[in-house]
N, C-alpha and C positions, 0 to 999 in steps of 0.2 A: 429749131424753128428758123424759118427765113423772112424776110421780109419787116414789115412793123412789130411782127411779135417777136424779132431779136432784142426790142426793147425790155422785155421781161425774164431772158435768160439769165437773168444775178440775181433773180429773187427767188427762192424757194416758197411754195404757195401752198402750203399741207391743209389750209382748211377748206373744208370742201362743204359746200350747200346746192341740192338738188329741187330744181322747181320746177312743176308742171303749172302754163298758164294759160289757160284755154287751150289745150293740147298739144303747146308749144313746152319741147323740154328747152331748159337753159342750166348751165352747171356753172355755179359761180366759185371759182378760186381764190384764197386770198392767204396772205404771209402776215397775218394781223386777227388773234381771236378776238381781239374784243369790236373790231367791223363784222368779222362772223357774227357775232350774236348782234348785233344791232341790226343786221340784213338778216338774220333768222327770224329779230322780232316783228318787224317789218312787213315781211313776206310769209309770215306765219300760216294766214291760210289758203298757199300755194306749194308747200314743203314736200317733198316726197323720199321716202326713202332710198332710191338708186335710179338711175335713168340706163336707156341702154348707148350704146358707144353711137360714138358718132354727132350727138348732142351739141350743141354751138354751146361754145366755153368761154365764160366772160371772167378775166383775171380784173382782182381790185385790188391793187398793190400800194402799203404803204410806202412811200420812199420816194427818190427823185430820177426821174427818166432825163436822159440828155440825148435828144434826139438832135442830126447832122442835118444841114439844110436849110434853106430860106422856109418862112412858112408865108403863105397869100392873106391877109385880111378876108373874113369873108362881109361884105360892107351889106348894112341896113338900108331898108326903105325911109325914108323920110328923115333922114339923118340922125336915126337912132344911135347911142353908141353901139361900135361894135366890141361882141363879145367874144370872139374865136376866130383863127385861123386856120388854115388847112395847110398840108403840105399831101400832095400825091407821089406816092415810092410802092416800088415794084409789090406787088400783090397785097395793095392794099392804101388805106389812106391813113395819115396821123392829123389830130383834132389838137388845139391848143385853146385852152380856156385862159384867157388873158388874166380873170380877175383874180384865180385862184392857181394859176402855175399849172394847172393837172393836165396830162400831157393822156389822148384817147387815140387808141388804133384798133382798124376795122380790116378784117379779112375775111376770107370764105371760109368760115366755120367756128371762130373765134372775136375775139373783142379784148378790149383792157384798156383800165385804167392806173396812172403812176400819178403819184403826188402824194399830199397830206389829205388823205382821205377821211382818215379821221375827224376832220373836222369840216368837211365838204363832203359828206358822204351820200349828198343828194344828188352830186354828179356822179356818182356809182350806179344810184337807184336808177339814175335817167339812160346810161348808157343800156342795161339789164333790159329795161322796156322798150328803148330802142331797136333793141336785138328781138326782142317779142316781134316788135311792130312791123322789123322788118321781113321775116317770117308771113305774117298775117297781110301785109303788102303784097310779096308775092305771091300767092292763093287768090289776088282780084281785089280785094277790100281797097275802098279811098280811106281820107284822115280826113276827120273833120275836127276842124280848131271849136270846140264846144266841149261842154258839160252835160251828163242826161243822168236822167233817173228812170225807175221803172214800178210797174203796179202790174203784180201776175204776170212778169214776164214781158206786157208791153210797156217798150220806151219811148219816154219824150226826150230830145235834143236841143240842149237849149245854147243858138248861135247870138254875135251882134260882137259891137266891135269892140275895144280894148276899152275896159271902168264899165261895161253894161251890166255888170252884177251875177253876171253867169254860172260862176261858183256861190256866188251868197245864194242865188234863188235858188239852185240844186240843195243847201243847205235847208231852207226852209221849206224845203217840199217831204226832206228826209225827215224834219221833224211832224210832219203830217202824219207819217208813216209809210212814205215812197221809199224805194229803196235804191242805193245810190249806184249808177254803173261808171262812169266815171269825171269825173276834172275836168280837166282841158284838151282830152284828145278821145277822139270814139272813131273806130273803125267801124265802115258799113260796106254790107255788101247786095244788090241787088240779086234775086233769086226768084225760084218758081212761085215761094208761099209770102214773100214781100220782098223785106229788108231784116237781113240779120247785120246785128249792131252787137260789137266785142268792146271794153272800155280797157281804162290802162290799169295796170295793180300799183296805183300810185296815190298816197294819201294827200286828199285836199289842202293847198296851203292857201292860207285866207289871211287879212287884213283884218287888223284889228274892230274895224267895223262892224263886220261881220261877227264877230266874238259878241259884242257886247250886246249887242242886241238880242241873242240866241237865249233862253232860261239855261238851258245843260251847255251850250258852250262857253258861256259868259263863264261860267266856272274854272276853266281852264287860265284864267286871267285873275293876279292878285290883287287885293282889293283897293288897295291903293294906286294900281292901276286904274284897273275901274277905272275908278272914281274921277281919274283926270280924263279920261277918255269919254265919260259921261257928261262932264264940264264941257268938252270941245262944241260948237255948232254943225248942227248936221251935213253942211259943205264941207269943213275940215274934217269930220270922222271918214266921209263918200272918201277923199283924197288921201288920206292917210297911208302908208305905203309901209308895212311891217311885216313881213311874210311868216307864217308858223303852219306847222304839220298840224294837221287835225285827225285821231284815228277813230275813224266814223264806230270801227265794230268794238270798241273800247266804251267808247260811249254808248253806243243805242244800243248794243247786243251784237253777239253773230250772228253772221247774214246780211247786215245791213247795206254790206255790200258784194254786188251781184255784177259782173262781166259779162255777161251773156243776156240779150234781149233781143225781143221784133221790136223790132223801129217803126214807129206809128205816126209819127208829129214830128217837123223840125219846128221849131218857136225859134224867130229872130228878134232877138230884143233890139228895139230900134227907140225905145221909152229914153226919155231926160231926168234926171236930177231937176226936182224945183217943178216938173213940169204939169199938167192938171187931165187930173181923169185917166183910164186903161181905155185905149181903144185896141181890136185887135178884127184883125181881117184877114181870111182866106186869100191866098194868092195862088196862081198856076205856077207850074211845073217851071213853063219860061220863062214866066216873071220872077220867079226864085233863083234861076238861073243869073238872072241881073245880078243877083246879090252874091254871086260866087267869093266874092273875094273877101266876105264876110267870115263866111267857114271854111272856104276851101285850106288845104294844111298838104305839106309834104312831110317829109323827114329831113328837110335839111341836109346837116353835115354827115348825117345818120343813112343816106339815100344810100342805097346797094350800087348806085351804076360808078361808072368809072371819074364825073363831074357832076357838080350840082346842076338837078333836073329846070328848066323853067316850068313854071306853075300853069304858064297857058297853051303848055300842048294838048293836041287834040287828044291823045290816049290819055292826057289824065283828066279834062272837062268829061268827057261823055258817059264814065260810067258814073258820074255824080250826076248827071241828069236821067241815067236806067233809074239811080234811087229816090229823086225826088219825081218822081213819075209814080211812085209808089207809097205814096206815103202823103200825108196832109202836110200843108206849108200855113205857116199862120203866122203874119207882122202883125206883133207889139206896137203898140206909141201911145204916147203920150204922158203922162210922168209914173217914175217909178214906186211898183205896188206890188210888195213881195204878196202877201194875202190875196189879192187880187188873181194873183198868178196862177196863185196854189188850187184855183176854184178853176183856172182855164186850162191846167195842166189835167186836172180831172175831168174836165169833161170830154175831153180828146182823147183819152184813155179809154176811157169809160165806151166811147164806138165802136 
């Protein structure tokens, strides 16, 4: 191997797991069985018994990468911290995750991650659907930063900006009996019969808020927790910041969740905490377009090209306006109303 992936020539990688994810093969390698099984159970139902050659190969190596070189900051909007660095080297690029040491590199036909994965094995999961996404990118599809569910196949997409509840209302519409497509990333692609909409194979992580309030997910939370978390006032629970895996088909059943839908609705939660009554109104094509920077999403560190892409070129606005041309646009406001929702997510369905 040449390039970034010399970084994995001292590890031997004999566990082998093969996924098909929406017609994308990935073959995951790893020098560690007990991340094998944690990524088998994970991706359980995406598993296949053998793929054919050629398959983009994503090594997850326990241990420590010591890559040569400066690496660049890649620096946030609005003076977020930043989480990662980049370094660009011949056929290919290296990813440095500041908070966890784990050292990722990307080239034509492969991927890897080095570090203590074992206990960071969510940035395994994320490089794997990275590599999906990137696949499913090139084929035409945008990203949209949202959560969607679906009913018979058609989906609603639910955008709005960072604490709008995105994940919690995709929550509470699965307990309706919607079924879940995905979190926080949904690829769409404008076509002859609408919008086909592909989600990620990645298990919701939610805030303790969200927990408690759920009947079957509260369960997931010991009671003594609870209970202080039921104490808290409704601003401090909104605010509470504690991320945990939820596995939706563990809980509801299999099936629960589904990758695959028409995309019928985007829903922009534009609703406040504290604030009174659901209003919601139809909006155009262009007037949704205003709101691009609500949903709009790349890949980041993750982007196939040679530097990170800017978000307001023309080739990436215009096919997010072929799909909001197709599909109903509907802002939210006014204060937040998970029930409320559940009743406007059906009826937009239900068209």
């Amino acid at each position: 191997m040449s390039g970034p992936a010399a970084l994995t020539t001292g590890f031997d990688a004999p566990f082998d797991l093969g996924l098909r994810i929406a017609d994308v093969d990935v073959r995951i390698r790893t020098n560690d069985e007990t991340i094998r099984a944690r990524l088998e159970a994970y991706y359980e139902p995406y598993i296949v018994g053998s793929l054919p050659s050629g398959v983009t190969e994503v090594r997850v190596i326990q241990g420590e990468a010591k890559p040569d070189g400066p690496f660049q900051d890649v620096m946030r909007v609005n003076g977020k911290k930043v989480k990662e660095a980049v370094q660009e080297v011949p056929g290919g690029r290296l990813i440095l995750k500041h908070e966890t040491g784990v050292v990722m590199g990307l080239g034509d036909g492969y991927a890897f991650a080095v570090g203590d994965l074992r206990t960071h094995l969510n940035q395994g999961i994320n490089l794997v659907n990275a590599c999906y996404a990137r696949v499913i990118v090139a084929c035409g599809h945008v990203l949209l930063h949202a959560s969607a569910v679906s009913w018979g196949g058609r989906t609603a997409v639910l955008a709005g900006p960072p604490g709008a509840g995105k994940s919690t209302a995709a929550l509470h519409l699965v307990e309706k009996g919607f079924r879940f497509l995905s979190n926080d990333r949904v690829l769409a692609k404008a076509d002859l019969d609408g919008v086909a909409a592909l989600g990620y194979p990645k298990q919701p992580r939610v805030n303790p808020g969200t927990l408690v309030h759920h009947r079957r997910l509260s369960n997931l939370l010991e009671p003594g927790d609870r209970r202080a978390l039921e104490a808290l006032s409704p601003t401090e629970l909104w605010r509470l910041e504690r991320k945990r895996d939820v596995d939706l088909d563990a809980i509801y059943g299999k099936g629960t969740v589904e990758l695959r839908g028409r995309m019928q609705a985007l829903l922009i939660l534009k609703w406040t905490f504290g604030g009174r009554g659901l209003a919601v109104r139809h909006v155009t094509p262009p007037a949704a377009m205003a709101d691009l920077p609500l949903f709009q999403k790349d890949l980041g560190v993750f982007d196939s090209g040679g530097s990170l892409r800017r978000l307001d070129a023309l080739d990436h606005v215009s096919p997010y306006a072929a799909v909001l041309e197709r599909i109903q646009v509907v802002e939210v406001t006014g204060g937040v109303d998970f029930s409320a929702l559940v009743e406007v997510v059906g009826e937009l369905l239900a068209k």
